[in-house]
N, C-alpha and C positions, 0 to 999 in steps of 0.2 A: 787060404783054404776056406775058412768061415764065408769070405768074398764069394769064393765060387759056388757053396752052399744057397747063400741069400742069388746068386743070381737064377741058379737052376730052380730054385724055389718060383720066382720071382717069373721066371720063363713058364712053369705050370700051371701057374695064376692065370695065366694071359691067355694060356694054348685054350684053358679051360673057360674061361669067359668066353671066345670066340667062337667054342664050340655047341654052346645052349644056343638052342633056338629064338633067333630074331624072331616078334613079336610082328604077323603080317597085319601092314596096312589095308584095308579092305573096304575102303573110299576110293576107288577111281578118280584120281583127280581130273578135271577137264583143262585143259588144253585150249583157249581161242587158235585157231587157223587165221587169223585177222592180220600178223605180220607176218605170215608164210609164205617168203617168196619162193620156196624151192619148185624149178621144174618148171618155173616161168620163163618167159624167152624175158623178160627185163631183170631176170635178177642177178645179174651181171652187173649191170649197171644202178643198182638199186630205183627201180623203178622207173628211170628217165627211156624214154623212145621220143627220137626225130623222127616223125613224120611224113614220108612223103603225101605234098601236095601236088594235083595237078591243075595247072592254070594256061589260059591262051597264050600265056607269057612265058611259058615254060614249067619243069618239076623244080619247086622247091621244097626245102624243109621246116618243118615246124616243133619246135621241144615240147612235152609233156614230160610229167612225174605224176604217176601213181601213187598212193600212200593208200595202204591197206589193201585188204580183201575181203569183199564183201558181196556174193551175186547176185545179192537182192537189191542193194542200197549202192549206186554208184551214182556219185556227181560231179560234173563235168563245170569248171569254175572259168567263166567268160568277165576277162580284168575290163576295166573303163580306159580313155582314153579318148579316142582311136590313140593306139600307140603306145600303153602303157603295158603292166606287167602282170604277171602273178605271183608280184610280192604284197602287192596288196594285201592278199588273201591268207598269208602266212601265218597269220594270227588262227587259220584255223583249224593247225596241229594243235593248239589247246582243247581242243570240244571235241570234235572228231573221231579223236581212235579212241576215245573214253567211250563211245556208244557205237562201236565198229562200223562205222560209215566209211565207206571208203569213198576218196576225194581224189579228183586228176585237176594236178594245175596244169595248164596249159596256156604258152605266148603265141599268139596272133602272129603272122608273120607281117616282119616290117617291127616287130616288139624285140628287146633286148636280145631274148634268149635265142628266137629261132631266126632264121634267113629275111635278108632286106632288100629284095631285088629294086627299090626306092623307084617303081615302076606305078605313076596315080591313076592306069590304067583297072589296078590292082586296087582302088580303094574305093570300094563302092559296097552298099552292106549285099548285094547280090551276091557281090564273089565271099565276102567273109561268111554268108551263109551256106555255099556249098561248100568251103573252107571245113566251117562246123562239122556237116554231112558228112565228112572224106573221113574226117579225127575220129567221128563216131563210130564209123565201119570198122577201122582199122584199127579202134579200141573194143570191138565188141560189142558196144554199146547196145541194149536194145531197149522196147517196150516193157518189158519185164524188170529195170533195173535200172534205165536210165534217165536221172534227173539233170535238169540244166539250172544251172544257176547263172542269169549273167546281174552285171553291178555299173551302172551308170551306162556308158556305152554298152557294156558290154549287157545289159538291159534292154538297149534296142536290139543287139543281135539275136537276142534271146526270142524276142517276141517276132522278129523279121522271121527267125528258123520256125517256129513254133507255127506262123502263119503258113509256112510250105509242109512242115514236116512233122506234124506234131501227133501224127501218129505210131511216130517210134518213140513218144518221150512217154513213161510212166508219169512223171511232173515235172514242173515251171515254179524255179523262182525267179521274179522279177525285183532286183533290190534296189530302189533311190535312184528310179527311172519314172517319167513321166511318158506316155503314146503319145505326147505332144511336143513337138516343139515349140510353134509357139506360144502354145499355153506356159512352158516354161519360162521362155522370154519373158512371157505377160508379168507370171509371175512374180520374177526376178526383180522387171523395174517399178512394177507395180506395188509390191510387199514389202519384198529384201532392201533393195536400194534405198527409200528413205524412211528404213530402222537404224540407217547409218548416221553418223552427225552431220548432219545438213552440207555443212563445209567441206567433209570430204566427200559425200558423195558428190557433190557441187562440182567438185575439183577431178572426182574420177571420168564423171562422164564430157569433162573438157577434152581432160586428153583422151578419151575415146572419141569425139568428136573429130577430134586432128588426126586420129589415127595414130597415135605418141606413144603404142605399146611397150617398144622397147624402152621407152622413159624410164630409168632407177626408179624416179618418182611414182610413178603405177603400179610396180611391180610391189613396194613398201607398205604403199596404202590397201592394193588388194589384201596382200598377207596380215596386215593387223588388223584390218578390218574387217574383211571378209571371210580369209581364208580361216581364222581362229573363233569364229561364230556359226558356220554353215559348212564348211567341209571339213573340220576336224578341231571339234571345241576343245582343244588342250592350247597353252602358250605353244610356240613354233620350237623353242629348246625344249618341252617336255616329246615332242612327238615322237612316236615310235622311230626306229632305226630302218625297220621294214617298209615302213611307211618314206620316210624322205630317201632310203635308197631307191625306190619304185620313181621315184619321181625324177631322181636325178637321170633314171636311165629312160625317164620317157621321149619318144622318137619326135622329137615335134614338126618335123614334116608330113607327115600325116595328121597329126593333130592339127596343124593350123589349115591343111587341105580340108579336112572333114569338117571341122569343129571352129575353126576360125581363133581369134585372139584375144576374143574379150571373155569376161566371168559371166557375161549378164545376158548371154545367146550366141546365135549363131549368127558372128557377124561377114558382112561384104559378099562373096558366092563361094560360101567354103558346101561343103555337096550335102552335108547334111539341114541346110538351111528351109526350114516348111515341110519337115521330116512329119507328120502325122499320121497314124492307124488306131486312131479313138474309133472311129464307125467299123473299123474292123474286130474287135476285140471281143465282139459279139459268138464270133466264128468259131471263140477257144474253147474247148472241150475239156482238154487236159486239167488233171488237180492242179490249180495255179495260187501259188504265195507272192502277194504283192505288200512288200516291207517297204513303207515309209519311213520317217525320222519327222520331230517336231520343229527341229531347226535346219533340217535340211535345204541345199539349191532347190529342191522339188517341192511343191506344193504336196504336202500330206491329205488336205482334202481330198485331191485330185486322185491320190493312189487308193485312198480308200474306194473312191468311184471308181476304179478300175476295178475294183474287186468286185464290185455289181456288175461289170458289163461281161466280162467271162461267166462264161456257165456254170465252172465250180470253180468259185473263188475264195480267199480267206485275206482275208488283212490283219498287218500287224504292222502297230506304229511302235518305234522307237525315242527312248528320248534324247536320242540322240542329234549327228548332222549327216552328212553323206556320206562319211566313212564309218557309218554308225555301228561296223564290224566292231570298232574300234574303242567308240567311247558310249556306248550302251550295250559292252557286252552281254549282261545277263539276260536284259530283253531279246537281244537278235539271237544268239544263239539256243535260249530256249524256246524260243518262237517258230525258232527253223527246223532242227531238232524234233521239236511234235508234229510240223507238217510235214517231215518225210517220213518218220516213223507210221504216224497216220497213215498216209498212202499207201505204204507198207504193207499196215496188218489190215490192212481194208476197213476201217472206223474213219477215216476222213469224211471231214464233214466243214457245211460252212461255217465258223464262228464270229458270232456275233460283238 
């Protein structure tokens, strides 16, 4: 009895607390729309659309992935290569949705993710740049919103679309791309190659001379030598996951059609061989960000001078190498970060 006393007590206690009025909140809290996929045609598949392409060759497909919303700030992320991925770029779900930018990766077709009709008909930067054209339409893309970012190759695509079409771009990043090739070349054997110890560049450009690419022994020397000083200053076990996955999946039939076999140019008559639009670069209008690196394949002078020869240009050196996403992050991404925000809110300006 006493039991059921303390319980009916104990039940009025409760009825009666529940019944005093709750104290209203009266801060609206804000809500970002920036992961709001609802009522999109990709949220289904969280962001990912294949792409129809149309080419002489026939309709293929191309993969993208959206990440965020944003219809101010949209960029469009062109991997290196010829034939490589957009894992490269992974690294830039860190930065990104921290300042709602929205980001589309996107594979090149003949790249990992999307269709490989393995046709070198198809590999020519003409076709990759209506390629760009067809993704842009059929993402919305426009002048109001749409920035390009390409990164090594995907650097010359940038500037080849820019030179046709650069009146639907809002802004151009151009990242650890030179308008030159052979100024790259020059570069390369001129700078890079004997920073190296005498002996092995001695010995690499042997077996380049024989053409001995697929040598183990070439393959060893570039990576400790080269590829851990100028395309990703970390030891080869420290590198990213993202990074050596990209690499494993890269197409290298494209890559040695376009780009040839050697680190140090474009060698034999791979199609991008005497690839140059230095005199053209005059023609660019667009707010354009041109990211060097100090250890970079690219000469950093030479990107700064590009920043002169575009109309509104900004440069921003890294101290990092070619994947300077990677191992200078705080420079590249807050370097990048202020020139699309800038273009943005209309304060962009050249910085000196």
């Amino acid at each position: 009895m006493k039991n059921t006393i303390l319980l009916l007590l104990l039940s009025a206690s409760i009825l009666s607390s529940c019944s005093k009025k709750q104290p209203i909140n009266t801060v609206t809290d804000h809500k970002s729309t920036y992961f709001d996929y609802c009522d999109s045609d990709d949220q289904f598949t969280g962001g990912i659309k294949m792409i129809p392409i149309e080419t002489p060759k026939g309709t293929f497909k191309v993969w993208t992935k959206r990440v965020g919303n944003n219809p101010k700030m949209k960029v469009l992320l062109l991997h290196g290569g010829p034939g490589g991925t957009h894992e490269f770029f992974e690294c830039f779900d860190g930065y990104f949705p921290n300042e709602e930018i929205e980001y589309i990766y996107y594979d090149q077709l003949e790249s990992y993710y999307s269709d490989k009709p393995n046709d070198s008909i198809l590999w020519t930067t003409e076709h990759f740049v209506e390629e760009v054209e067809q993704v842009r339409k059929a993402l919305n893309l426009t002048k109001d919103n749409f920035y390009l970012l390409g990164q090594s190759w995907g650097g010359i695509l940038a500037m080849e679309y820019a030179l046709k079409y650069q009146d639907n771009l809002k802004g151009m990043i151009v990242s650890n791309m030179m308008a030159s090739i052979p100024e790259y070349e020059k570069y390369a054997k001129e700078v890079l190659g004997p920073q190296m110890p005498p002996e092995v560049y001695k010995e690499i450009m042997e077996l380049e001379a024989k053409e001995d690419f697929a040598n183990p022994r070439y393959t060893e020397l570039v990576q400790q030598y080269y590829y851990t000083e100028h395309v990703l200053r970390m030891p080869l076990d420290q590198w990213p996951e993202s990074i050596t996955r990209a690499f494993s999946h890269l197409n290298p039939n494209i890559y040695i059609y376009m780009q040839g076999y050697s680190e140090f140019g474009v060698t034999g008559n791979a199609s991008l061989k005497g690839w140059d639009v230095s005199d053209k670069l005059k023609t660019l209008t667009v707010p354009t960000l041109l990211i060097g690196a100090k250890y970079d394949t690219m000469d950093p002078k030479y990107m700064e001078w590009m920043s002169t020869e575009v109309k509104n240009g900004r440069s921003l050196t890294t101290n990092g190498s070619h994947i300077s996403q990677y191992d200078d992050q705080k420079t590249y991404f807050n370097g990048l970060i202020k020139f699309i925000k800038d273009v943005n809110d209309g304060s962009f300006s050249i910085l000196k």
